[in-house]
Legacy VTK file of the C-alpha trace (Angstrom):
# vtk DataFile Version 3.0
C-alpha trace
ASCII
DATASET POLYDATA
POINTS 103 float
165.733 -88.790 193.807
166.056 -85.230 191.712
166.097 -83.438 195.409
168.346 -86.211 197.269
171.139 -85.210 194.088
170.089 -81.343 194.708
170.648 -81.833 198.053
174.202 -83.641 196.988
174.932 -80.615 195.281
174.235 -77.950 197.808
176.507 -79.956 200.518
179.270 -79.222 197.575
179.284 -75.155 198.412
181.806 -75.251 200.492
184.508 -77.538 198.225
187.018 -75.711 196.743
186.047 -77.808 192.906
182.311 -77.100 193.822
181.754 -75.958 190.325
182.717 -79.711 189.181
180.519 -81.664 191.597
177.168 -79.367 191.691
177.389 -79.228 188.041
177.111 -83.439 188.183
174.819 -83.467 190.706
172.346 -80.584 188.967
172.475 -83.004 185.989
171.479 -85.941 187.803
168.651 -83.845 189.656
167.531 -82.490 186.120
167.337 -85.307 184.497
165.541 -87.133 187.075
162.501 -84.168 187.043
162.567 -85.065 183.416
161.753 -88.517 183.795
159.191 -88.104 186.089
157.299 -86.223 183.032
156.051 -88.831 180.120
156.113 -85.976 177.954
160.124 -85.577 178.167
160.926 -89.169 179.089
162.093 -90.099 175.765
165.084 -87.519 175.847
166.484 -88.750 179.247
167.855 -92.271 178.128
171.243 -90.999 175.848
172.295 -88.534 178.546
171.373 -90.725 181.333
173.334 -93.305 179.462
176.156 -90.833 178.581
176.391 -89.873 182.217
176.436 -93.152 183.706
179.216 -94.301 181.494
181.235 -90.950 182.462
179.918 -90.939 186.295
181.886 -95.151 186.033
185.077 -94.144 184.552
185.449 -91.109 186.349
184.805 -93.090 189.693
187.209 -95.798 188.757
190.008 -93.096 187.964
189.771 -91.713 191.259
189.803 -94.933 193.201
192.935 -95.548 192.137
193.426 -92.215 194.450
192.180 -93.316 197.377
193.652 -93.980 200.902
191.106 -96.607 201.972
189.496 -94.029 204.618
186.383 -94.706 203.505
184.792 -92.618 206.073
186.937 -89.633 206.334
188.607 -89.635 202.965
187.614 -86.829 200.524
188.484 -88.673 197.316
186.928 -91.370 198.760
183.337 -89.844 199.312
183.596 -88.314 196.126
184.247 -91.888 194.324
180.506 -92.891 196.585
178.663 -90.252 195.019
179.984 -90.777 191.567
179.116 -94.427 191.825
175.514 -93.569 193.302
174.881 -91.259 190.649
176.147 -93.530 188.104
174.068 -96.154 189.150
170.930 -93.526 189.328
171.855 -92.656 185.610
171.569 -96.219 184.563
168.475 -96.758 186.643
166.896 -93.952 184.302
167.993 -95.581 181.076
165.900 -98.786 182.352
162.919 -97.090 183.768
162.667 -94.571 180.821
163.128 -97.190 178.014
160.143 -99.328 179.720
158.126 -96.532 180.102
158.274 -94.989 176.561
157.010 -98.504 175.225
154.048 -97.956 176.538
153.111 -95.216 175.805
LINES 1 104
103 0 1 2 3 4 5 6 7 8 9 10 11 12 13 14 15 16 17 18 19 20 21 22 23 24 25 26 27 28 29 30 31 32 33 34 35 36 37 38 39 40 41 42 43 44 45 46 47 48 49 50 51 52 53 54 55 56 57 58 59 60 61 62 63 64 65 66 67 68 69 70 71 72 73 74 75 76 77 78 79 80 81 82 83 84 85 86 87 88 89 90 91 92 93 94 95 96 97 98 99 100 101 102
């Protein structure tokens, strides 16, 4: 999942906020290659929580934005991939939190 979100953040070069969406897509991506190592696992679940909580809220503000072209719509796109990596952030919480217990 860390190189789908780098690849997120690479399709974000030519956006004229790039800065905004490669920067939440590079955290996503980094924080999933920290999971994947048991010895940093325990330091993903607060900022994967954080995130997910900001990655929501942010999402919901800017559907309230959006035209209903869910296809062609920029705002619209952007409130998919805040909701996917939301929902990725979360997903860390609950894998990392089972993992650390046993270990």
């Amino acid at each position: 999942m860390g190189l789908i979100f780098c690849w997120f953040a690479s399709l974000q070069l030519n956006d004229l906020d790039a800065w905004l969406w490669i920067t939440a897509y590079g955290l996503v991506a980094i924080l999933s290659g920290v999971a994947v190592l048991p010895s940093t696992r325990r330091f993903v679940r607060l900022p994967a929580r954080s995130l997910a909580v900001v990655f929501t809220f942010w999402g919901l503000w800017l559907l309230g934005q959006t035209s209903g072209r869910w296809w062609d719509g920029e705002i619209e796109r952007e409130v998919g991939g805040l909701f996917i990596s939301a929902l990725w952030c979360l997903t860390l919480d609950i894998i990392s939190s089972r993992m650390s217990r046993f270990e």
